[in-house]
C-alpha positions, 0 to 999 in steps of 0.5 A, spaced: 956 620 819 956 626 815 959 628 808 967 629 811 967 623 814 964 619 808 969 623 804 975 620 809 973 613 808 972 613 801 977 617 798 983 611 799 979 607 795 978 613 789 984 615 789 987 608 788 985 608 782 985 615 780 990 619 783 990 624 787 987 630 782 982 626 779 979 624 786 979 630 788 975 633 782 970 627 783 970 629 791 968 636 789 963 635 783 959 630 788 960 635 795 957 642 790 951 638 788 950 636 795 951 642 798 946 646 793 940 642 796 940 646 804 933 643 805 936 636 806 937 632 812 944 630 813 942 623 812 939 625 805 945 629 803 949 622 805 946 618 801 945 623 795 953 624 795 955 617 795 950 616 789 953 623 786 960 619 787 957 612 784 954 615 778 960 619 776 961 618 769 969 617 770 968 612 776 962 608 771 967 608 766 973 606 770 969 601 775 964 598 770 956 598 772 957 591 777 963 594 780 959 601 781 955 596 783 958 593 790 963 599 792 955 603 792 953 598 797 958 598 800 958 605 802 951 605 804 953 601 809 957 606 812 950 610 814 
């Protein structure tokens, strides 16, 4: 798995609950903060990219902590 194929399968999920714009935005925030760490491997970026997603404060105000919880679980599941 990589970052684009992580993006596909989660995007659905965000942009249910947030919209088109603003999935975008907090897919982007989470691809730049992984794109600056060009030392990683592509599991290493994965993983911090799901948990730049899980950590958003939009996605951990929307979600709640116990939903953040279960959809970051999940999506480590997709490694």
């Amino acid at each position: 798995m990589n970052i684009d194929g992580l993006k596909e399968k989660i995007k659905p999920e965000l942009e249910s609950i947030f919209g088109s714009s603003m999935t975008n935005l907090i897919l982007n925030k989470a691809k730049i903060r992984v794109s600056s760490d060009k030392v990683a491997d592509e599991h290493t970026r994965c993983r911090t990219y799901i948990e730049c997603l899980a950590s958003d404060e939009r996605v951990v105000g929307m979600w709640g902590n116990l939903e953040v919880k279960d959809r970051l679980s999940k999506w480590m599941n997709y490694l």
